[in-house]
C-alpha distance (Angstrom), angle and dihedral (degrees) to the residues before:
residue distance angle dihedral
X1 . . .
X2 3.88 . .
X3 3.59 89.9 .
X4 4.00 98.8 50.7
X5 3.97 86.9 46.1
X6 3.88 86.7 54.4
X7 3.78 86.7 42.7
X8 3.64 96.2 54.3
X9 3.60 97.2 44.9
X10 3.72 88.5 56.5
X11 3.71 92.4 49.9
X12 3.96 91.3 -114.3
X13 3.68 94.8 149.5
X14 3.89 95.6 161.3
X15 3.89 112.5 -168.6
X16 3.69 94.6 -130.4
X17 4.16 93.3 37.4
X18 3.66 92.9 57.5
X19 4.23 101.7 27.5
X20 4.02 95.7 89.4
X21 3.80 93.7 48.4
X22 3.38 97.9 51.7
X23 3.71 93.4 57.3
X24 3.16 95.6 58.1
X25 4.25 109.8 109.1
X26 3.66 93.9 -141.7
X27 4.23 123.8 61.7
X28 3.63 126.5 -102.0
X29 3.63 128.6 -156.4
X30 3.33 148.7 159.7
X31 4.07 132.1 -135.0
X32 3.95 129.2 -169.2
X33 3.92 120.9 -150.8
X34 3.77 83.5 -95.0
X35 3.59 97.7 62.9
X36 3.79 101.5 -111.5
X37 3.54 125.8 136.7
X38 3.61 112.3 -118.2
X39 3.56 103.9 170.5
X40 4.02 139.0 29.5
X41 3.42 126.5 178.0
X42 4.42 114.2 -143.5
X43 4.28 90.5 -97.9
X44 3.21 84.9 83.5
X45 3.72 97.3 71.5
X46 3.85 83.3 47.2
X47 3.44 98.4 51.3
X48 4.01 99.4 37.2
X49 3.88 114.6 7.5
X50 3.82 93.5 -105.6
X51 3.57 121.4 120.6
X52 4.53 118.1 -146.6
X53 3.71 81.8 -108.8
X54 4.28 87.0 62.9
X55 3.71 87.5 47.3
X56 3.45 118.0 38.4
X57 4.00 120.9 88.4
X58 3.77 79.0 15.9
X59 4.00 118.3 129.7
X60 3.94 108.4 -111.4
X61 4.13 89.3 -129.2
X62 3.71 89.6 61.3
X63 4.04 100.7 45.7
X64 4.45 88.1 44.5
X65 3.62 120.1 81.0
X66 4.33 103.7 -106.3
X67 3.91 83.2 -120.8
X68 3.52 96.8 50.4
X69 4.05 100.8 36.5
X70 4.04 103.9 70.5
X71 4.26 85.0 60.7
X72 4.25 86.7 48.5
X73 3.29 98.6 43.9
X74 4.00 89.2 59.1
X75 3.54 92.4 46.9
X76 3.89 88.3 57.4
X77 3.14 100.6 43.2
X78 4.07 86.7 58.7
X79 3.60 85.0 47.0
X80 3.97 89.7 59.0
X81 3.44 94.6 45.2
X82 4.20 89.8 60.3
X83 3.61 101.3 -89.4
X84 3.78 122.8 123.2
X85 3.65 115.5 -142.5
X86 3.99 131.6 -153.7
X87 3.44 119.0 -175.5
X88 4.20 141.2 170.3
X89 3.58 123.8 -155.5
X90 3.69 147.0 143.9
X91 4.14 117.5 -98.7
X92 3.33 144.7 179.2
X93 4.11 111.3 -113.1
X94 3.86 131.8 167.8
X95 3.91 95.8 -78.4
X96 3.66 92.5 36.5
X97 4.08 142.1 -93.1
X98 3.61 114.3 -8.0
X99 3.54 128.1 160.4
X100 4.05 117.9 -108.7
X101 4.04 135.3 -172.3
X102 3.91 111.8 -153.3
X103 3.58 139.8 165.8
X104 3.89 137.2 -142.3
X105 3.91 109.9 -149.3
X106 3.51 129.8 -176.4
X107 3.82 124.6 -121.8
X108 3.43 113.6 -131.8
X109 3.67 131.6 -161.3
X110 3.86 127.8 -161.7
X111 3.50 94.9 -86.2
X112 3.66 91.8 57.1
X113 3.49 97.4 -111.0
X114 4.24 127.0 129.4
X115 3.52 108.1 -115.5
X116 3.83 85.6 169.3
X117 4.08 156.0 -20.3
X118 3.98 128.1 -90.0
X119 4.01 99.7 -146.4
X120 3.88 104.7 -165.0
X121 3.73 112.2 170.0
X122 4.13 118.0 177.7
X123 3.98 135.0 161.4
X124 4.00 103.1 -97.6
X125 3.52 102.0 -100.6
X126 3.98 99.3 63.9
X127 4.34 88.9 55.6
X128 3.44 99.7 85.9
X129 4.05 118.0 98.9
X130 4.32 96.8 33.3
X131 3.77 98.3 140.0
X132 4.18 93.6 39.8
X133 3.83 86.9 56.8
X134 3.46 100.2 48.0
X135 3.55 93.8 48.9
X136 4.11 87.5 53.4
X137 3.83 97.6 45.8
X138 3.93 90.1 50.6
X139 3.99 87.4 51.6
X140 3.86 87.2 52.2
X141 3.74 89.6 51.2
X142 3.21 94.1 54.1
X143 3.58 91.9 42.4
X144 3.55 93.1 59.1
X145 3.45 93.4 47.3
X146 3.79 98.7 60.4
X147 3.63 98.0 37.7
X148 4.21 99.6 42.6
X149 3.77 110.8 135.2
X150 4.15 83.7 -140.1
X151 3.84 124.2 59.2
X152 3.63 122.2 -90.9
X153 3.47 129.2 -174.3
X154 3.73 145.6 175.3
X155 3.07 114.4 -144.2
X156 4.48 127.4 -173.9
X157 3.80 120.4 -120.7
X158 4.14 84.7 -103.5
X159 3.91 84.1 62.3
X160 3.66 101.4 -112.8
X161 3.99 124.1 132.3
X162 4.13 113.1 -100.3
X163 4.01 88.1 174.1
X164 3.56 139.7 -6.0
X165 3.54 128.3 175.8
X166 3.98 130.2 -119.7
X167 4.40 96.8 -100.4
X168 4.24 79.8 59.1
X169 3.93 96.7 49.9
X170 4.02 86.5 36.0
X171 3.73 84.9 46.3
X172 4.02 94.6 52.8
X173 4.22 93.7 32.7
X174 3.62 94.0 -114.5
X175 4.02 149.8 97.8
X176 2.96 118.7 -77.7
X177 3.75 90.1 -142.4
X178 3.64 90.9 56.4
X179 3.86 88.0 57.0
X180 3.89 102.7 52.7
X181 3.36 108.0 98.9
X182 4.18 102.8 24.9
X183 3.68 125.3 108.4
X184 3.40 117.1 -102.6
X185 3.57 88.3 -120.1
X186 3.43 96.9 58.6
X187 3.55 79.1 74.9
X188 3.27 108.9 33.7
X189 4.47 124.1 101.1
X190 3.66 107.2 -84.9
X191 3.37 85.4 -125.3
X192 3.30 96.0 66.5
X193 3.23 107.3 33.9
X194 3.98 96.7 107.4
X195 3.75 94.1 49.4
X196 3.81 96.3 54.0
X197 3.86 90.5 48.4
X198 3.21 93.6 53.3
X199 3.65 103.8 50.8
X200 3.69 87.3 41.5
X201 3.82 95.8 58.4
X202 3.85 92.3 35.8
X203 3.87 83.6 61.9
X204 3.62 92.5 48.3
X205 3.93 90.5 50.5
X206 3.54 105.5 32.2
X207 3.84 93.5 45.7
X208 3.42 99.6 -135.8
X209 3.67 108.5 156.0
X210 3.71 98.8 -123.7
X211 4.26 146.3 -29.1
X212 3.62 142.3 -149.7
X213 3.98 126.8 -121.5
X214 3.84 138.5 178.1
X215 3.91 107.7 -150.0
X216 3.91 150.6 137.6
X217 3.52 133.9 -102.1
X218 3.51 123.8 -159.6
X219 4.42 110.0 -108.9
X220 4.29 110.5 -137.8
X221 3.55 83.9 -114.3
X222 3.53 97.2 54.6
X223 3.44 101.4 -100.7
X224 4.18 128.5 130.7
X225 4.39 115.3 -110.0
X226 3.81 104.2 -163.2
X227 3.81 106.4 -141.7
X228 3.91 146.3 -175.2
X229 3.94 118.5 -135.2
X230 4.09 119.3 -139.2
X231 3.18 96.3 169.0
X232 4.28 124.7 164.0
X233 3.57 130.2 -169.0
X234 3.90 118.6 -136.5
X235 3.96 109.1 -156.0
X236 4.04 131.6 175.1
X237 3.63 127.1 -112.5
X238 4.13 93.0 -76.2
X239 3.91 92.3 51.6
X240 3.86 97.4 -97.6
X241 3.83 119.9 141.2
X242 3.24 121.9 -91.4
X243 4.01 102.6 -179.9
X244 3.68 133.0 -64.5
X245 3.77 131.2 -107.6
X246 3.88 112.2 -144.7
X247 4.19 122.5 -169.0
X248 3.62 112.3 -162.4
X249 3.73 112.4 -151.0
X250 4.17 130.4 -169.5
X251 4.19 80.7 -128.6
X252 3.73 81.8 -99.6
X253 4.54 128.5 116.6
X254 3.78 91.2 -93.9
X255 3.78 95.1 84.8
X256 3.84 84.5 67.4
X257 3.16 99.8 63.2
X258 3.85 104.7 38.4
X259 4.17 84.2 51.4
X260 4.13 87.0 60.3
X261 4.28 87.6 47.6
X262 3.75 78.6 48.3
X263 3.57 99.4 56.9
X264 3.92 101.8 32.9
X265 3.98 89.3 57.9
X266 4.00 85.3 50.4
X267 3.39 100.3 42.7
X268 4.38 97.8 43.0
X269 3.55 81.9 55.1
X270 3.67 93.4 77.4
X271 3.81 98.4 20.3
X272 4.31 106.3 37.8
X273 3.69 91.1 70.5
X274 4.03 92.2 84.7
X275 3.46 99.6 69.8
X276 3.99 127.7 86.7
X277 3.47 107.8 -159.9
X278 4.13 123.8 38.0
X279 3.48 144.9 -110.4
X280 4.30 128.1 -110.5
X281 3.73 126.0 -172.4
X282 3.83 134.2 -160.3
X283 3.76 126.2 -148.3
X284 3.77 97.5 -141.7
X285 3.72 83.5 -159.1
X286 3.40 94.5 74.5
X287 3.59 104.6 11.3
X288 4.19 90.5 -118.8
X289 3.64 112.3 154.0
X290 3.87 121.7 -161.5
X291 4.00 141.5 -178.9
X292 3.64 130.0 -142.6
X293 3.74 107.6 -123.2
X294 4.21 93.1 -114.3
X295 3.97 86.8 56.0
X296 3.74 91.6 46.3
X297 3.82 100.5 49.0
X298 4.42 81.5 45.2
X299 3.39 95.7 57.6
X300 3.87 95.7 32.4
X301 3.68 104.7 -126.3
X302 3.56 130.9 118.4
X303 4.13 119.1 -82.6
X304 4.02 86.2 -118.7
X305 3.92 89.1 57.5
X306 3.93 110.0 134.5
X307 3.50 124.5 -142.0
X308 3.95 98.5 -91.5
X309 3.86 86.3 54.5
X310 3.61 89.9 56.8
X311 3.81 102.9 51.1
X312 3.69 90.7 43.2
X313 3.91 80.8 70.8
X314 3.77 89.4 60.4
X315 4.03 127.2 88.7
X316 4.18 102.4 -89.8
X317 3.84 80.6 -131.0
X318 3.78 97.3 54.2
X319 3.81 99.4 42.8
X320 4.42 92.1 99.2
X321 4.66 71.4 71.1
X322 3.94 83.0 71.3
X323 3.10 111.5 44.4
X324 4.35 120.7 119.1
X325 3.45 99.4 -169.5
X326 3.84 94.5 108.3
X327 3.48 92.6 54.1
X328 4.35 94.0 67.5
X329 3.89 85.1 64.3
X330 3.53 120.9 110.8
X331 3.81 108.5 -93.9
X332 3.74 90.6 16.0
X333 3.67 114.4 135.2
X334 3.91 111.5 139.4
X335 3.65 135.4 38.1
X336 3.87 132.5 169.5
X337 3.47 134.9 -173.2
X338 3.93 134.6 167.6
X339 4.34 118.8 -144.1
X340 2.92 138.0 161.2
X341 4.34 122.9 -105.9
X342 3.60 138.4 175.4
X343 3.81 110.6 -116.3
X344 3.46 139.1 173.4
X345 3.94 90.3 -78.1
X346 3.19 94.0 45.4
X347 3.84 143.5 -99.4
X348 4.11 98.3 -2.9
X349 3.95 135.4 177.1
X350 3.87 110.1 -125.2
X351 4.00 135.2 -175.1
X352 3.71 114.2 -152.4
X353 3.90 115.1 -164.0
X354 3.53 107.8 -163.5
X355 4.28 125.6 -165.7
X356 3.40 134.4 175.2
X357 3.95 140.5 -116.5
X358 3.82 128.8 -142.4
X359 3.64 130.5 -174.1
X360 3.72 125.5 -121.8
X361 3.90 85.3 -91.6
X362 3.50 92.6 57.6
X363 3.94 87.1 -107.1
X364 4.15 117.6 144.9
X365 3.87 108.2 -101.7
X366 3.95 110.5 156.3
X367 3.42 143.9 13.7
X368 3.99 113.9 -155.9
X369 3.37 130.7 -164.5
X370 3.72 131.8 -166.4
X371 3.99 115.9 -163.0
X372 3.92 114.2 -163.9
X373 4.30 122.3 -174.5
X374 3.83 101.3 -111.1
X375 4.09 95.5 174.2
X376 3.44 94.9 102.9
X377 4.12 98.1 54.8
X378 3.69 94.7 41.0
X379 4.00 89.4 51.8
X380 3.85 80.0 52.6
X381 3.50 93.3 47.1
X382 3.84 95.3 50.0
X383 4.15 91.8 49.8
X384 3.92 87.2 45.7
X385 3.85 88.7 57.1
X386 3.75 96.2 43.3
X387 3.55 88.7 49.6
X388 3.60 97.7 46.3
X389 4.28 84.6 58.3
X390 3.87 94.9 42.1
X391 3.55 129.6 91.5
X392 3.56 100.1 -134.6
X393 3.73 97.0 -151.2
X394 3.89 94.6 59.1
X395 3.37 111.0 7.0
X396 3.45 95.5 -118.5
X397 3.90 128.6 138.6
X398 3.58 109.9 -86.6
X399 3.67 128.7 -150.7
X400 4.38 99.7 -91.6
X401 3.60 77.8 59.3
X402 3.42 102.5 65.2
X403 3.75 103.3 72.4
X404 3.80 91.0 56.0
X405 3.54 96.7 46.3
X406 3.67 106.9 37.8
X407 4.26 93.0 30.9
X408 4.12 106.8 -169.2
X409 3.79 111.7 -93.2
X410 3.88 93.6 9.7
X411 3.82 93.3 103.5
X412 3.80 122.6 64.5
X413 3.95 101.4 -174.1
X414 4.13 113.0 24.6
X415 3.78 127.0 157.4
X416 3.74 124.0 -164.5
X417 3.83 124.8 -158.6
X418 4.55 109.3 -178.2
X419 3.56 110.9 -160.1
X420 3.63 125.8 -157.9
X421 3.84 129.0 -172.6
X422 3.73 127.0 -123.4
X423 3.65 119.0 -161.1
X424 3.85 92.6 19.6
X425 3.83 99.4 114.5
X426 4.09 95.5 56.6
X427 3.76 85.5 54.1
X428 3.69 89.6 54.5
X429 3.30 87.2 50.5
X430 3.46 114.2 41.8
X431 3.73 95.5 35.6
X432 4.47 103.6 28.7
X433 3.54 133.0 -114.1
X434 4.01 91.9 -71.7
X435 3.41 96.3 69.9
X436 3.84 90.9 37.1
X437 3.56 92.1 54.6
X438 3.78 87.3 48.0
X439 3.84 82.5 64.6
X440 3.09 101.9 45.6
X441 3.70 90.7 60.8
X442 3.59 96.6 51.0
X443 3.74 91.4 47.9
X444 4.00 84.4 69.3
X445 3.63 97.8 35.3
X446 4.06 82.3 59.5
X447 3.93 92.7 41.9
X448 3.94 90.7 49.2
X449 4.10 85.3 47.9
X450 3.68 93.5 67.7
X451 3.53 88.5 62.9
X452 3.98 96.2 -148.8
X453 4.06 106.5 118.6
X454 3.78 147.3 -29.4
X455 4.02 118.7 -52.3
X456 3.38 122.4 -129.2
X457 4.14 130.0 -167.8
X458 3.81 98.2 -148.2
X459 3.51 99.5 -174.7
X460 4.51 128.5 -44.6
X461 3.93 102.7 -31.9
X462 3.76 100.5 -3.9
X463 3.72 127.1 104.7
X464 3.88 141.8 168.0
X465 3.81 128.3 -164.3
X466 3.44 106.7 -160.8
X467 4.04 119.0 -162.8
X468 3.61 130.9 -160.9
X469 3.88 114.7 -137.6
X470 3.73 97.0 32.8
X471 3.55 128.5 130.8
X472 3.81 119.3 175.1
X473 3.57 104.2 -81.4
X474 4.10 86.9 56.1
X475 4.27 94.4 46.0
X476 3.98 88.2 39.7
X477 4.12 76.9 61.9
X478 3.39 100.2 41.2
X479 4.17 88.9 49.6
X480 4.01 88.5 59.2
X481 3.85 89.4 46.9
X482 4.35 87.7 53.6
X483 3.06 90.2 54.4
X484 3.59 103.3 50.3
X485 3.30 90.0 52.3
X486 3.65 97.0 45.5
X487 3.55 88.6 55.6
X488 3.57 105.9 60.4
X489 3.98 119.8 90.0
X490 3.77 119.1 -81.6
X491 3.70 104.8 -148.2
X492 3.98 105.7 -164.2
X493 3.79 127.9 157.8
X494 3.54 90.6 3.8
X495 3.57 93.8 -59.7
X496 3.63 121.5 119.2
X497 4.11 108.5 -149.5
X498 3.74 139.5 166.9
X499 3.64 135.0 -139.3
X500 3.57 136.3 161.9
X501 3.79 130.8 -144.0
X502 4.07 127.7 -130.6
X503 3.49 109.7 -140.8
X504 3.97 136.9 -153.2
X505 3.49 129.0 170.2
X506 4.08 133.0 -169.6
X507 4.22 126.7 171.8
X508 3.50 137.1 169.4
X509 3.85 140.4 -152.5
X510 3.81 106.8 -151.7
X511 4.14 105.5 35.4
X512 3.91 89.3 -118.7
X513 3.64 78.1 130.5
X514 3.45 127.5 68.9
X515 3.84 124.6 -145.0
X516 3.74 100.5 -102.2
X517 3.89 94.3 51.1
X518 3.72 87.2 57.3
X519 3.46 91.4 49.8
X520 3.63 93.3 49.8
X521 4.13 84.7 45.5
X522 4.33 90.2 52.4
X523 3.69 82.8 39.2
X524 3.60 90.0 64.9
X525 3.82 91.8 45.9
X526 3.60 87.3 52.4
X527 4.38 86.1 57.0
X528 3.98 83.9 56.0
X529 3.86 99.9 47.7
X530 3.71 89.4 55.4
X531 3.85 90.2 47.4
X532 3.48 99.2 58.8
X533 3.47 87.3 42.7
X534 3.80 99.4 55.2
């Protein structure tokens, strides 16, 4: 994490460094002791309208709402003092309040001290395989490390090599066991000897968090390799070195690129472990398509599955969701699409966010996908909407419901009967809203009995039921049978009381009339009722 902060403040922002992060649903940041933000991944111009460039170098207190910010800045100063924090909560985002899990995590360095805090925040659903993805992004680390076409070294804060890979030994004609331990200017052109130790410890000193350097090493066979330095410095919490990474580069482009492999596989180790789900890629080169082994066990196929043997997991009608063909247009460089596939759990909802890759000559190399478990927010979703059209005394339809039940024109035949209560105000108030309520409830539970439409709670004691298929012979019917029922006692809280119901009915033949005129029309039949009963 060290080496993305020291990345972003020098406005490194490789394509390929950067790319996995911000596809991830959920933010990512990073926090010093002193409560500056560091690092921001690019949800959080999604989420709040502020670009990474807004954020980092930015003091927490100014970027946090001043309501919100005294409960933070406990939670990071936990964090600081070694203890990892998870939280849920309700916040404010672009599109409005949603609720988020996140997690404070301290950074540790190799003396065991926090030299920082991990902020991941996500909606729930994507927080379900953290530990499984760390452990994966660390073996592609290391990975990369050993099998890097440059040289890469570590080297201690005396200078001497703790681990090289084979490109450096290849690179130098020797074993690498013969080199762990050396000083790298044992090794280094006479010549430039006092220029590389002098950067090197001026690094160490000055803290700065890493250099650049053109130089020679000295071949087995006695030759000269021309090189170009990369090389970081990884300190602790109080600024003291850690070690120092070192890319060794043919003074040619390809350092550039194995530097952003380099810093992906360090930075997903801390940040990958949010997502439930996976990732694949496909070489469009040669058409191979491949699984990481988290989305392979989800899904429940094997980690040689192909692309057709993928898709056949998802819903024939949901398939259009994964299709890539969009993203080989010009300009084209994110898709997204949510479906629905049978995994190892089971039938699942799943949002796969898909980018794409391009060589250093701008030529099409991968397409990468990153599939995230989205069941559990779409079940939210779903409740949130039913709730949002549900009385939540009775039960009963309430009045934003209409329009999406009932749409204008969408019914041919639809009777209305609006039923108003007489006598339920004195109950109210001689008995209190309890038992009133009480009433209220059995009202619908009476309503839905009849078994003739939808109920709906217009507003205190008025009600409609609304049925499809009814012309006015049928909701003349139905009125008699809501008021029979409406007349008999209602015994609640050991109280035996009487009401009666005022009733009004409307229908039409042709759906010319939507169902709010007609209730407005049985409304008005309801004003009449209670006339000629005055």
């Amino acid at each position: 994490m060290e080496s993305l902060i020291r990345a972003a403040d020098a406005g490194r922002h490789d394509v390929c460094a950067f790319r996995m992060l911000d596809l991830l649903p959920g933010l990512v940041s990073y926090v010093t002791p002193d409560l500056v933000c560091r690092y921001a991944n690019a949800r959080h111009r999604e989420w709040f309208g502020r670009s990474a460039a807004d954020i980092v170098g930015r003091p927490l207190s100014t970027l946090i709402a001043a309501k919100a910010w005294p409960m933070i800045e406990v939670r990071l100063a936990r964090a600081l003092a070694g203890e990892r924090i998870d939280f849920e909560e309700t916040v404010d985002v672009g599109t409005g309040q949603t609720m988020v899990q996140g997690s404070y995590i301290p950074d540790r360095g190799g003396d065991g001290q926090v030299r920082g805090v991990v902020g991941m925040v996500s909606l729930p659903s994507i927080r379900k395989d953290l530990r499984a993805r760390l452990n994966e992004s660390q073996a592609l680390f290391d990975t990369a490390f050993g099998t890097a076409p440059i040289g890469m070294t570590l080297i201690t804060p005396q200078g001497r090599f703790q681990r090289l890979n084979l490109a450096m030994a290849t690179m130098l004609g020797r074993d690498e066991a013969d080199l762990i331990g050396r000083h790298f200017a044992d090794l280094t052109h006479p010549d430039d000897v006092a220029v590389s130790r002098a950067r090197f410890d001026s690094a160490m000193i000055d803290r700065t968090g890493g250099y650049r350097l053109d130089k020679r090493y000295r071949h087995a066979d006695g030759g000269t390799v021309h090189v170009r330095l990369a090389v970081s410095i990884v300190r602790d919490a109080d600024g003291r070195p850690l070690h120092c990474l070192t890319q060794v580069d043919d003074i040619s482009d390809r350092h550039r690129a194995e530097r952003a492999l380099r810093d992906r596989n360090a930075t997903l180790s801390r940040a990958m472990d949010a997502i439930s789900g996976g990732y694949w890629r496909i070489d469009t080169g040669t058409g191979c398509f491949a699984l990481s082994t988290q989305l392979a066990e989800y899904v429940g196929v094997s980690p040689d599955a192909s692309l057709a043997d993928y898709i056949e997991r998802v819903l024939p009608e949901d398939r259009t969701e994964t299709d890539l063909s969009t993203l080989l247009l010009p300009g084209s460089e994110r898709s997204s699409g949510e479906y629905r596939i049978r995994t190892a759990r089971g039938l699942r909802w799943v949002r796969s966010d898909r980018t794409v890759v391009y060589g250093p000559a701008g030529e099409l190399r991968e397409i990468v996908g990153v599939v995230v478990d989205v069941t559990d927010q779409r079940e939210r979703l779903a409740r949130a909407e039913a709730n949002a059209i549900t009385d939540p005394l009775t039960g009963a339809l309430n009045r934003r419901g209409l329009p999406r039940r009932f749409a204008p024109g969408s019914h041919a035949l639809l009777g209305v009967a609006v039923i108003d209560l007489d006598g339920f105000k004195a109950i109210n108030d001689r008995h209190g809203h309890a038992v009133g309520d009480a009433v209220l409830v059995e009202v619908v539970r009476r309503l839905k009995g009849l078994g003739k439409g939808r109920v709906v709670r217009l507003g205190g004691d008025e009600f409609a039921l609304i049925a499809e298929r009814a012309d006015d012979a049928a909701i003349a019917l139905i009125r008699r049978r809501i008021e029979r029922a409406m007349a008999r006692p209602f015994v609640v809280a050991g109280l035996t009381l009487t009401i009666s119901a005022s009733v009004g009915v409307a229908s039409t033949v042709d759906g010319s009339i939507d169902v709010d005129a007609l209730i407005r029309v049985a409304d008005g039949h309801v004003y009449r009722v209670k006339r000629r009963t005055d």
